[in-house]
Backbone and ligand atoms as CSV (ligand in chain L), in Angstrom:
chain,resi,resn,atom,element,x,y,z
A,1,UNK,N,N,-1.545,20.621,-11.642
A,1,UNK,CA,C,-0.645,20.515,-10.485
A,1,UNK,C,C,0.484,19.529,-10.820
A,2,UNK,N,N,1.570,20.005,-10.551
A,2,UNK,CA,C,3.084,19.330,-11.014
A,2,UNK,C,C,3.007,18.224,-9.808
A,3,UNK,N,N,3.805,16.783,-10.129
A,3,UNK,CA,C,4.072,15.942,-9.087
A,3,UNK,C,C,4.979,17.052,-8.020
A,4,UNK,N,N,4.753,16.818,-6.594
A,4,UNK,CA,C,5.453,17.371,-5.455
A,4,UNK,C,C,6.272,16.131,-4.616
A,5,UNK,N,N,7.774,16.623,-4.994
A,5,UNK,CA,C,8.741,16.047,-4.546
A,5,UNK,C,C,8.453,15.837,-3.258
A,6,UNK,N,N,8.139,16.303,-2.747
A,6,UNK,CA,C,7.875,16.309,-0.879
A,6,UNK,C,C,6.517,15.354,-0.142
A,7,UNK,N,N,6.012,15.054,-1.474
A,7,UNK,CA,C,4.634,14.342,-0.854
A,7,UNK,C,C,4.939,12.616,0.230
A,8,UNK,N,N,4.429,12.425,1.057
A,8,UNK,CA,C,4.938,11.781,2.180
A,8,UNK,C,C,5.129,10.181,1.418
A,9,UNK,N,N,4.880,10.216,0.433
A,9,UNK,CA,C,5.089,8.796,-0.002
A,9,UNK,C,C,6.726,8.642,-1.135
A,10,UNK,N,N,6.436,9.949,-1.332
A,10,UNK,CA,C,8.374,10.191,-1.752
A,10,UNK,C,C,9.016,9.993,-1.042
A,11,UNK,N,N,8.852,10.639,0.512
A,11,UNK,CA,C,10.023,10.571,1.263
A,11,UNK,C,C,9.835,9.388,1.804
A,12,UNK,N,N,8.846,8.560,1.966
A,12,UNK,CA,C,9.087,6.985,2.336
A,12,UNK,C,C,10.190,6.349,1.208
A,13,UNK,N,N,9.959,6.543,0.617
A,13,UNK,CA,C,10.646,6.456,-0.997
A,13,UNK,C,C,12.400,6.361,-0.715
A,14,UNK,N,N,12.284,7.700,-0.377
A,14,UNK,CA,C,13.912,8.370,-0.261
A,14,UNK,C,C,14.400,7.510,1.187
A,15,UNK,N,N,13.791,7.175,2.133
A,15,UNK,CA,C,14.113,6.714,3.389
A,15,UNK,C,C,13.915,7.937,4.496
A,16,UNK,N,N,13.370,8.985,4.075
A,16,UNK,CA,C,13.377,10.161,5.009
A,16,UNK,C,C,12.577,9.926,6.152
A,17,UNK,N,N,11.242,8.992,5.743
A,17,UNK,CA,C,10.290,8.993,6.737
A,17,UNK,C,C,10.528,7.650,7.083
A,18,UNK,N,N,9.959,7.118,7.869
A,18,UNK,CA,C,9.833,5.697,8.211
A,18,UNK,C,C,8.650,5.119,8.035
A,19,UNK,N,N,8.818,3.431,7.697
A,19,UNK,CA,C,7.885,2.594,7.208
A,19,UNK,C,C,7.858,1.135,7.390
A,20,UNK,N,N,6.725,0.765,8.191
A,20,UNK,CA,C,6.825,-0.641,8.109
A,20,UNK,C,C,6.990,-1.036,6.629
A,21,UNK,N,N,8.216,-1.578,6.068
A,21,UNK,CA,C,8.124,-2.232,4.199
A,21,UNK,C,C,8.073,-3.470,4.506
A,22,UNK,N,N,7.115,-3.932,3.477
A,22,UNK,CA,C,7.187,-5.795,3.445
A,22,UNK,C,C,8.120,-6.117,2.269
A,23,UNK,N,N,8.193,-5.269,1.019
A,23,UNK,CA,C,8.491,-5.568,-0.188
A,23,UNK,C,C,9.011,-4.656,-0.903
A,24,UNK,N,N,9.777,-5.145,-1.910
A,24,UNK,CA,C,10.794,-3.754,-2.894
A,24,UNK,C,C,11.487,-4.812,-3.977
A,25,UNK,N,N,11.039,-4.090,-5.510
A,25,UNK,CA,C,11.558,-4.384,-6.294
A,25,UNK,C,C,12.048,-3.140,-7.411
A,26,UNK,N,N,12.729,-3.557,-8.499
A,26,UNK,CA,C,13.020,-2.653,-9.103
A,26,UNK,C,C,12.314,-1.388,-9.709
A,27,UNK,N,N,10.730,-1.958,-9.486
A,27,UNK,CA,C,10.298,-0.146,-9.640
A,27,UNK,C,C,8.995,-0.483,-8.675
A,28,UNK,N,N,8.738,-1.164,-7.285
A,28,UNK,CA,C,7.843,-1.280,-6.947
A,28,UNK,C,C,8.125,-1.190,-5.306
A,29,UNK,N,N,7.234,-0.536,-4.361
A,29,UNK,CA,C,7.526,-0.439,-3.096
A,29,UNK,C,C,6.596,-0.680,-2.333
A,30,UNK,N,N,6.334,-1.690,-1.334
A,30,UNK,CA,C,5.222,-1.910,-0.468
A,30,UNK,C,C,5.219,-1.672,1.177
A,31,UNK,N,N,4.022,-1.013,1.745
A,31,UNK,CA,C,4.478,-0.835,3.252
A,31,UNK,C,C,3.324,-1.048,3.494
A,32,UNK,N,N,3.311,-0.988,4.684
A,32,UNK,CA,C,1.976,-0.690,5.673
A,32,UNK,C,C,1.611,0.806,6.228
A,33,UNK,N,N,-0.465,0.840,5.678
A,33,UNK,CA,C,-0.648,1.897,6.156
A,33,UNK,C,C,-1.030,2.407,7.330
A,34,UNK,N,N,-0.099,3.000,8.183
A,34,UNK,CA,C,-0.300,3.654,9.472
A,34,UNK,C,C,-1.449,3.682,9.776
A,35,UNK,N,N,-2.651,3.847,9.259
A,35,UNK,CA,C,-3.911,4.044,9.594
A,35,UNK,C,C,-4.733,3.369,9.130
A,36,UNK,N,N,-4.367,1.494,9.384
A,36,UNK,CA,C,-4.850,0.359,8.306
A,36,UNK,C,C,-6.536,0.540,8.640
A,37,UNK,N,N,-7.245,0.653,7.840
A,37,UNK,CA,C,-8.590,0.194,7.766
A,37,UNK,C,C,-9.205,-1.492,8.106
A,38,UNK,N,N,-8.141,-2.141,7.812
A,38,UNK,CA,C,-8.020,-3.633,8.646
A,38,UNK,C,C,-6.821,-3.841,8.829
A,39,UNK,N,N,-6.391,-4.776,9.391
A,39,UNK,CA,C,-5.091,-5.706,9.679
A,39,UNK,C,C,-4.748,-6.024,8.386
A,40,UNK,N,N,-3.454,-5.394,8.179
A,40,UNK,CA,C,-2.280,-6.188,7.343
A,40,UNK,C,C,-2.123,-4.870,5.613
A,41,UNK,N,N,-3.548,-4.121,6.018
A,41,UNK,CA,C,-3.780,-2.961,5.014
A,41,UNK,C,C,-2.512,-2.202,4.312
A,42,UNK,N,N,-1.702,-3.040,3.169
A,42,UNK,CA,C,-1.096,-2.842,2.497
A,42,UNK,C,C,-0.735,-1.640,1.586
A,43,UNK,N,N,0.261,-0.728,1.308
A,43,UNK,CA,C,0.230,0.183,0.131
A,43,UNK,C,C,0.983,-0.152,-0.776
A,44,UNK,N,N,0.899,0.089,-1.797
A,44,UNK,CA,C,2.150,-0.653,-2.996
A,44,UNK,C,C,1.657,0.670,-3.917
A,45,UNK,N,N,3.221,0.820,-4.168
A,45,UNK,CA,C,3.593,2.176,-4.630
A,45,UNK,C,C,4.799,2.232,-5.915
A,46,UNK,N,N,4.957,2.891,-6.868
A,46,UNK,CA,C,6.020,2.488,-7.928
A,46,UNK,C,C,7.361,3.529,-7.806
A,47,UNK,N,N,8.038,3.334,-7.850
A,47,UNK,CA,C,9.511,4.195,-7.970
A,47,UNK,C,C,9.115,4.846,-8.531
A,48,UNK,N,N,8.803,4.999,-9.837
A,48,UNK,CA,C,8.494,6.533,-10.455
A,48,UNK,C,C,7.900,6.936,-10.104
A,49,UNK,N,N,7.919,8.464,-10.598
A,49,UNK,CA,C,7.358,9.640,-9.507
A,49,UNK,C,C,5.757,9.757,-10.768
A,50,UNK,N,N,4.713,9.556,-10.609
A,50,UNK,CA,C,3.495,9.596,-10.696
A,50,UNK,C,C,2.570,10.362,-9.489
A,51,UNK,N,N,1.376,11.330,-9.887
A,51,UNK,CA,C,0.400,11.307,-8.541
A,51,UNK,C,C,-0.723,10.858,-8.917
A,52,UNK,N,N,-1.293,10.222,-9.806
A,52,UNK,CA,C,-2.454,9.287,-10.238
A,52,UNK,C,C,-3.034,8.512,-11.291
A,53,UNK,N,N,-3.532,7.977,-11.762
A,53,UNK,CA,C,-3.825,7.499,-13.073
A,53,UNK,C,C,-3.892,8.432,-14.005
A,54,UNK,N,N,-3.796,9.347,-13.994
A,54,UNK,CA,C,-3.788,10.611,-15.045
A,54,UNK,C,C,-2.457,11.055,-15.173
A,55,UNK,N,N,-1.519,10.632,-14.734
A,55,UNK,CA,C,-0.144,10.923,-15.373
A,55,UNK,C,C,0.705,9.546,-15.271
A,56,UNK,N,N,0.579,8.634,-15.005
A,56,UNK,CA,C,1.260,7.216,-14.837
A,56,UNK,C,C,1.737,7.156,-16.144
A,57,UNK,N,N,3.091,6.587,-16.760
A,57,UNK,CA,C,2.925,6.024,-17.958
A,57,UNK,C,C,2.598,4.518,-17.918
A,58,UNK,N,N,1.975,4.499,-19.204
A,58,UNK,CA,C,1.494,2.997,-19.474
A,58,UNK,C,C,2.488,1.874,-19.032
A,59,UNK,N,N,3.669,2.049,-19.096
A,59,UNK,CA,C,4.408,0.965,-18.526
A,59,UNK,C,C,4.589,0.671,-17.068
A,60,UNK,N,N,4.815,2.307,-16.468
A,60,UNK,CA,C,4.680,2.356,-15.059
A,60,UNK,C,C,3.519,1.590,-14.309
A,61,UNK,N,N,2.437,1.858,-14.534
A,61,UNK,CA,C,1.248,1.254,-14.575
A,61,UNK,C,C,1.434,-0.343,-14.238
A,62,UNK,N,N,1.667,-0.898,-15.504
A,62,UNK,CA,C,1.923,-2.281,-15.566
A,62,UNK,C,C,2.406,-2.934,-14.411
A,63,UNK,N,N,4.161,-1.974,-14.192
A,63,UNK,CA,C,4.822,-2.775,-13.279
A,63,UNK,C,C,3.959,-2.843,-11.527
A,64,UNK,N,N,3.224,-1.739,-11.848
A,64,UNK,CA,C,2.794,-1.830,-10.068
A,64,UNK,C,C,1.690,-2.481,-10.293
A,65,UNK,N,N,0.915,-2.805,-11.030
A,65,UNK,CA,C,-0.526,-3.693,-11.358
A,65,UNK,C,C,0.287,-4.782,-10.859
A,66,UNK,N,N,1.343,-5.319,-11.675
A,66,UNK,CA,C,1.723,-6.965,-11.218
A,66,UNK,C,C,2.043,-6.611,-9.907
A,67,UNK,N,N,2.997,-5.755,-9.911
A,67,UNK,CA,C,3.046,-6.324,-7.700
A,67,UNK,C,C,1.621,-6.016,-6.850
A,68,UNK,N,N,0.457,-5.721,-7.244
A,68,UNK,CA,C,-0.408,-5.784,-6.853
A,68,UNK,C,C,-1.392,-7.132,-7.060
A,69,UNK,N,N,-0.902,-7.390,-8.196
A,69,UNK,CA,C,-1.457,-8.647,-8.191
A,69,UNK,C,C,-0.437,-9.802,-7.640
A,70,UNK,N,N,0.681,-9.616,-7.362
A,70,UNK,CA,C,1.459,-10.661,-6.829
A,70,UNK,C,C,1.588,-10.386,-5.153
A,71,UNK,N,N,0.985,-9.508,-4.581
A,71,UNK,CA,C,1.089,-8.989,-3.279
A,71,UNK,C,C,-0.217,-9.473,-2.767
A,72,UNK,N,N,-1.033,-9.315,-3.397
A,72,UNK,CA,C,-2.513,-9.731,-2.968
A,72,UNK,C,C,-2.654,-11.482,-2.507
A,73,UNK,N,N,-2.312,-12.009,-2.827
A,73,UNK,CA,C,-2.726,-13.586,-2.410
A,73,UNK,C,C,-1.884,-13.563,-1.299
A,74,UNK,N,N,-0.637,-13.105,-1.093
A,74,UNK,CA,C,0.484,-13.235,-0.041
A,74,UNK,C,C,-0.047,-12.416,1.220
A,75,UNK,N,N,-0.571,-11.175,0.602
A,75,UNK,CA,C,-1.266,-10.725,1.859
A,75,UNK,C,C,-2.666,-10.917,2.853
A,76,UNK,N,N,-3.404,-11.770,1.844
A,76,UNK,CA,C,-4.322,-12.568,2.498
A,76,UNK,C,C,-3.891,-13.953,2.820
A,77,UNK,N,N,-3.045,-14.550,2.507
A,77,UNK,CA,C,-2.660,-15.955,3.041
A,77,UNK,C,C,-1.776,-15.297,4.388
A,78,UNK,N,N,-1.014,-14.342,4.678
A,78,UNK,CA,C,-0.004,-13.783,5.516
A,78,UNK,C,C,-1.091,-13.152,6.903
A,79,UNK,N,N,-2.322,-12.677,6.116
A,79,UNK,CA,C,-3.031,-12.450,7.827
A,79,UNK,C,C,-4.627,-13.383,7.718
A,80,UNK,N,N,-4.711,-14.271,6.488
A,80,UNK,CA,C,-5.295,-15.366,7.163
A,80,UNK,C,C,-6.979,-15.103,6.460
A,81,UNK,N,N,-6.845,-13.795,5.650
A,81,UNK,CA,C,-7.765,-13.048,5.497
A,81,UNK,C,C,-8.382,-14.135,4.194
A,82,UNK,N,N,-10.238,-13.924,4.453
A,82,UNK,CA,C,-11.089,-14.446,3.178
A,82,UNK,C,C,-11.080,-13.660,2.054
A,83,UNK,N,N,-11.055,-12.600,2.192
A,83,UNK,CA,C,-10.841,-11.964,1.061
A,83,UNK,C,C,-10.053,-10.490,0.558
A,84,UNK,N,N,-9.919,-10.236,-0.590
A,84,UNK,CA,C,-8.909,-8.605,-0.741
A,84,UNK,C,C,-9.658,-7.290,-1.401
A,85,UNK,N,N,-9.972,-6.622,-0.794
A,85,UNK,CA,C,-10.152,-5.237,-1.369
A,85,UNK,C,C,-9.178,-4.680,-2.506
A,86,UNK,N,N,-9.279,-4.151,-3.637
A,86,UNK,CA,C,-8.346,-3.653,-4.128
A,86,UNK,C,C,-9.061,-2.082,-4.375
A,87,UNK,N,N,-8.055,-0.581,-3.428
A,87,UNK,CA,C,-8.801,0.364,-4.289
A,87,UNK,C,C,-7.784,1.474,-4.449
A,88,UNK,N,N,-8.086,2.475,-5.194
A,88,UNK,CA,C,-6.679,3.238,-5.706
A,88,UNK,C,C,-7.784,4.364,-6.247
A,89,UNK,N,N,-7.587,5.700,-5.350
A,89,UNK,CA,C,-8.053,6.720,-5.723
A,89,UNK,C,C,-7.327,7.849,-6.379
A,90,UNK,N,N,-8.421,8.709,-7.444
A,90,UNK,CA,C,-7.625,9.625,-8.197
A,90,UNK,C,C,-8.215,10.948,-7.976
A,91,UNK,N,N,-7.174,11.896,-7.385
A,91,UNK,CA,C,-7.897,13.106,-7.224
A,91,UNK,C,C,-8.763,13.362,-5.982
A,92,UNK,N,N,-8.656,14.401,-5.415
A,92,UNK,CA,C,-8.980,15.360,-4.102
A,92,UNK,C,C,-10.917,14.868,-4.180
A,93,UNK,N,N,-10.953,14.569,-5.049
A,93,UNK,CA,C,-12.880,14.507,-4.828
A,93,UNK,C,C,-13.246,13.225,-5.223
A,94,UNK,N,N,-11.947,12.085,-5.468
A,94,UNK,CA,C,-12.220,10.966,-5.314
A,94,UNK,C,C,-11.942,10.085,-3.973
A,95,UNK,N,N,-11.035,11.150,-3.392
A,95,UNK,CA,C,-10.889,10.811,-2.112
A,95,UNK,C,C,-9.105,10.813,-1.760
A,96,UNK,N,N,-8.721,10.860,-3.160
A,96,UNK,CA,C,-7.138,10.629,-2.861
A,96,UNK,C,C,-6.442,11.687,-2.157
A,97,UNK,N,N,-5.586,11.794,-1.152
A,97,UNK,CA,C,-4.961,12.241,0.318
A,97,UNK,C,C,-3.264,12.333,-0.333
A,98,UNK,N,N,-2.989,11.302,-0.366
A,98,UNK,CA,C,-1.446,11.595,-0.618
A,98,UNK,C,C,-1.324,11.330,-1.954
A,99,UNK,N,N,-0.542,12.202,-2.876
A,99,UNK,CA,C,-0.150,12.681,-4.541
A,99,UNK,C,C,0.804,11.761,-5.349
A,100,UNK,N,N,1.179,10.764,-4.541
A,100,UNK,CA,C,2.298,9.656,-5.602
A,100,UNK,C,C,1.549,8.122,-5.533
A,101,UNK,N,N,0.374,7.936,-6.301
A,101,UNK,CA,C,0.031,7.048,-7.005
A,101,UNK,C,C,-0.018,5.444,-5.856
A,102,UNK,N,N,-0.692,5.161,-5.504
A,102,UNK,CA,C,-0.897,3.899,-4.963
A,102,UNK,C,C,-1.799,2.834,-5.095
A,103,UNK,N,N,-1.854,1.399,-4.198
A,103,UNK,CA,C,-2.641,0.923,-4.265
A,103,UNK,C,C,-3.164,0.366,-3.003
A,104,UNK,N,N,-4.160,0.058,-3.058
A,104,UNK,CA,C,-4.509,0.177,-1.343
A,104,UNK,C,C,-4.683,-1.488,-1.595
A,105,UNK,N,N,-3.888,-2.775,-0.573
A,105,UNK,CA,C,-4.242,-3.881,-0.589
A,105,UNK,C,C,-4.688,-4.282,0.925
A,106,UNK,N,N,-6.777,-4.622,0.852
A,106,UNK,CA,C,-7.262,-4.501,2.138
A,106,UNK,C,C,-7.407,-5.623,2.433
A,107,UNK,N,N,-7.149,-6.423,3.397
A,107,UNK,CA,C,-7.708,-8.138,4.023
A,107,UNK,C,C,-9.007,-7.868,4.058
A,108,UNK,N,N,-10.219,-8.260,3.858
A,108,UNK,CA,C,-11.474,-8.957,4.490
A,108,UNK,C,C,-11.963,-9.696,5.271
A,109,UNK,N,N,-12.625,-9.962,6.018
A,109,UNK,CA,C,-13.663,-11.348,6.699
A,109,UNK,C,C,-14.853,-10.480,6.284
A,110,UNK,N,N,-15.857,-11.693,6.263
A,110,UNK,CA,C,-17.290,-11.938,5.973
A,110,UNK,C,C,-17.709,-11.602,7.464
A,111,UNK,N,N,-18.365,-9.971,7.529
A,111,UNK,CA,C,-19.346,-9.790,8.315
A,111,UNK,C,C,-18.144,-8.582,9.550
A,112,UNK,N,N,-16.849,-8.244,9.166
A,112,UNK,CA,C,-15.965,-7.346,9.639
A,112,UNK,C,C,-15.969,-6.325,9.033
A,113,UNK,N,N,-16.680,-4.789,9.380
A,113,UNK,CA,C,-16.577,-3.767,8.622
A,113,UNK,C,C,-15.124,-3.394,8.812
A,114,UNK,N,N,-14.923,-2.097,7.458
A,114,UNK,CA,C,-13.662,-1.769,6.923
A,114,UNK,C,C,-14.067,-0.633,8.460
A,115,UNK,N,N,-12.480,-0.177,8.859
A,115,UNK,CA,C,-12.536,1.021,9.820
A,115,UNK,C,C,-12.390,2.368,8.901
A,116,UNK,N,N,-13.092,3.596,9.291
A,116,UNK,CA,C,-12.889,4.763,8.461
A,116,UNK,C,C,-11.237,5.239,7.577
A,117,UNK,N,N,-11.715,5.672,6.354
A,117,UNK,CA,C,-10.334,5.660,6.177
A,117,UNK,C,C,-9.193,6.767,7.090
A,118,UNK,N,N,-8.263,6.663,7.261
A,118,UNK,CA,C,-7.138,7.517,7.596
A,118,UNK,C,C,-7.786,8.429,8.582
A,119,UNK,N,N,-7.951,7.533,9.990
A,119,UNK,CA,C,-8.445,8.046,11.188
A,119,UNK,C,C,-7.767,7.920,12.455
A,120,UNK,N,N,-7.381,6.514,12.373
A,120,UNK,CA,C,-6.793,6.020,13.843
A,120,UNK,C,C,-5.347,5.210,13.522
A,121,UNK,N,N,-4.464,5.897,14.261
A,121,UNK,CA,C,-2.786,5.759,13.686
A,121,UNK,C,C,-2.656,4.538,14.513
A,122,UNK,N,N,-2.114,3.459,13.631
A,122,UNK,CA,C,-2.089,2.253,15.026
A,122,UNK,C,C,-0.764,2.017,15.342
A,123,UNK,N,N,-0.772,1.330,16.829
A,123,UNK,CA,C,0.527,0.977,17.513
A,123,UNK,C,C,1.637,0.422,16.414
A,124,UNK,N,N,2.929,1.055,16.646
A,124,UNK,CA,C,4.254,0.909,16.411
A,124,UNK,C,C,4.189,-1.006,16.503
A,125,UNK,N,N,3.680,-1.288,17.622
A,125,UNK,CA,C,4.176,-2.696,17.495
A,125,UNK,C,C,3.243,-3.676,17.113
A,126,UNK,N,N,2.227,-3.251,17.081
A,126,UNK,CA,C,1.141,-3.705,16.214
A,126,UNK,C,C,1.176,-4.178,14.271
A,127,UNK,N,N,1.944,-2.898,14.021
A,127,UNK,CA,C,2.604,-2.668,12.801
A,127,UNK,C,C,3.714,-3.504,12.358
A,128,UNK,N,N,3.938,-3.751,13.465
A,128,UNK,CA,C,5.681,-4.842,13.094
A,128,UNK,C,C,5.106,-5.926,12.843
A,129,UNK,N,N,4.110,-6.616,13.629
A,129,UNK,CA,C,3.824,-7.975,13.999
A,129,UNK,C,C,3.001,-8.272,11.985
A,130,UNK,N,N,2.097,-7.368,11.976
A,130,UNK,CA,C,1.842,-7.313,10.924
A,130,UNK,C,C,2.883,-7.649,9.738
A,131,UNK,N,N,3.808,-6.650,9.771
A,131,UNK,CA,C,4.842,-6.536,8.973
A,131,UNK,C,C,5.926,-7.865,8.481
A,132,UNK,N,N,5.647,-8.378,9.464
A,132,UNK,CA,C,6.820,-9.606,10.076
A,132,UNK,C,C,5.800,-11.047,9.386
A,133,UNK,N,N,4.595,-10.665,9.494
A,133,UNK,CA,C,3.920,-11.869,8.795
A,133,UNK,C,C,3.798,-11.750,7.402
A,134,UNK,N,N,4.061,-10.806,6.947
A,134,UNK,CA,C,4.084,-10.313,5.485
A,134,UNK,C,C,5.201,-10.616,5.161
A,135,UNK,N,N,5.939,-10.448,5.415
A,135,UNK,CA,C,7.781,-10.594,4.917
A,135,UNK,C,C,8.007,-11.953,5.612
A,136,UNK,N,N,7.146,-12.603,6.256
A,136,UNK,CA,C,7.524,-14.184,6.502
A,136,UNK,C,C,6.712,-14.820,5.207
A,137,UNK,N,N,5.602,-14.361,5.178
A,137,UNK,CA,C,4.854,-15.337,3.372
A,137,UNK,C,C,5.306,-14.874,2.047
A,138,UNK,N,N,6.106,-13.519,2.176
A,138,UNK,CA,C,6.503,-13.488,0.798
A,138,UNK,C,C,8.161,-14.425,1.015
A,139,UNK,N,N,8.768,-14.295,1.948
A,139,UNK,CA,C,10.219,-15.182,2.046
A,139,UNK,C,C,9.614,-16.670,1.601
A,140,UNK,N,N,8.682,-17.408,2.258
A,140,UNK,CA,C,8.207,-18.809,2.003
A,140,UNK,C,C,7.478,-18.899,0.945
A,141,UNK,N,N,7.340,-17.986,-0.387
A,141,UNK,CA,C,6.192,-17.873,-1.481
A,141,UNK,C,C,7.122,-18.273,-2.717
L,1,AMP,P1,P,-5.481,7.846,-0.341
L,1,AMP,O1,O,-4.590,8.941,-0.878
L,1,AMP,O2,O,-6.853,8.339,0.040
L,1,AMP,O3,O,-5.562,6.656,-1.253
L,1,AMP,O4,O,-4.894,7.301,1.022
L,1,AMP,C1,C,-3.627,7.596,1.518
L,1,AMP,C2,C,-3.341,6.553,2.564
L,1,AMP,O5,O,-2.059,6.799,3.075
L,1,AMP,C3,C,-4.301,6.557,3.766
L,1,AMP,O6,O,-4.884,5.268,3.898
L,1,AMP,C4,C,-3.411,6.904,4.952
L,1,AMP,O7,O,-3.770,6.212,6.108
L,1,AMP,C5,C,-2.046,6.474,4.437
L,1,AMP,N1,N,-0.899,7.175,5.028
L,1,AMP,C6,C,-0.760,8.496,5.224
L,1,AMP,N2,N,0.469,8.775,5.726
L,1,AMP,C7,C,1.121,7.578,5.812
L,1,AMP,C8,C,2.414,7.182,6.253
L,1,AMP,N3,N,3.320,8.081,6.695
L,1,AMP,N4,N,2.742,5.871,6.205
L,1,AMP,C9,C,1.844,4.951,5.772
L,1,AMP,N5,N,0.599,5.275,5.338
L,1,AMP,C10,C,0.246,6.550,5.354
């Protein structure tokens, strides 16, 4: 299966769709997922067009590993969270949903289950407030 120009994380990409973004660098893009499994449930995504670890190039790779690793402390210091999930699925029977390559960055507490994945679309303004604390700890980082 060829990457598909149309997959919903392109057109976040292109600006077609809309997105809470906390972050954007030269090949790296971060938002919030509509259907966070906790508070503050991060996606970080790379400009190039990839749909999983099986076609990434090795460099591509790299650059979104570091904003995943440079997104992660900011996003648990930003909602306060003990700890970070990191998970990134490949393929329809690993669970992966949308085709352009991501990374899922989850907050924790000790003894707070994760909510099902990609079930319950949360409030518009719920999303901001989130958003707004993310882009306030990476401005002060
Ligand atoms: P997966 O492909 O299983 O790693 O997960 C795709 C993720 O994208 C899920 O957690 C969805 O909630 C999330 N998602 C789907 N559509 C959107 C969207 N338009 N904006 C933000 N997140 C989305």
């Amino acid at each position: 299966m060829a990457y598909d120009d149309d997959n919903i994380f392109a057109k976040i990409l292109r600006g077609e769709l809309p997105c809470q973004k906390v972050y954007e660098d030269d090949h790296s893009f971060a938002f919030l997922d509509i259907m966070p499994r906790a508070d503050g449930h991060t996606l970080v995504i790379p400009k190039a067009k990839a749909q999983n670890m099986f076609d990434i190039a090795p460099g591509d790779l790299g650059h979104l590993i570091a904003c995943v690793h440079k997104l992660a402390p900011i996003v648990r210091d930003a909602m306060g969270a003990e700890g970070i999930l990191i998970q990134q699925f490949n393929e329809a029977a690993a669970g992966q949903m949308v085709f352009h390559i991501h990374f899922h960055i989850v907050p924790r507490w000790a003894g707070e289950q994760l909510r099902p994945p990609a079930q319950t679309m949360e409030d518009d303004d719920v999303l901001a407030a989130h958003g707004e604390k993310i882009r306030a700890q990476i401005a002060s980082a």
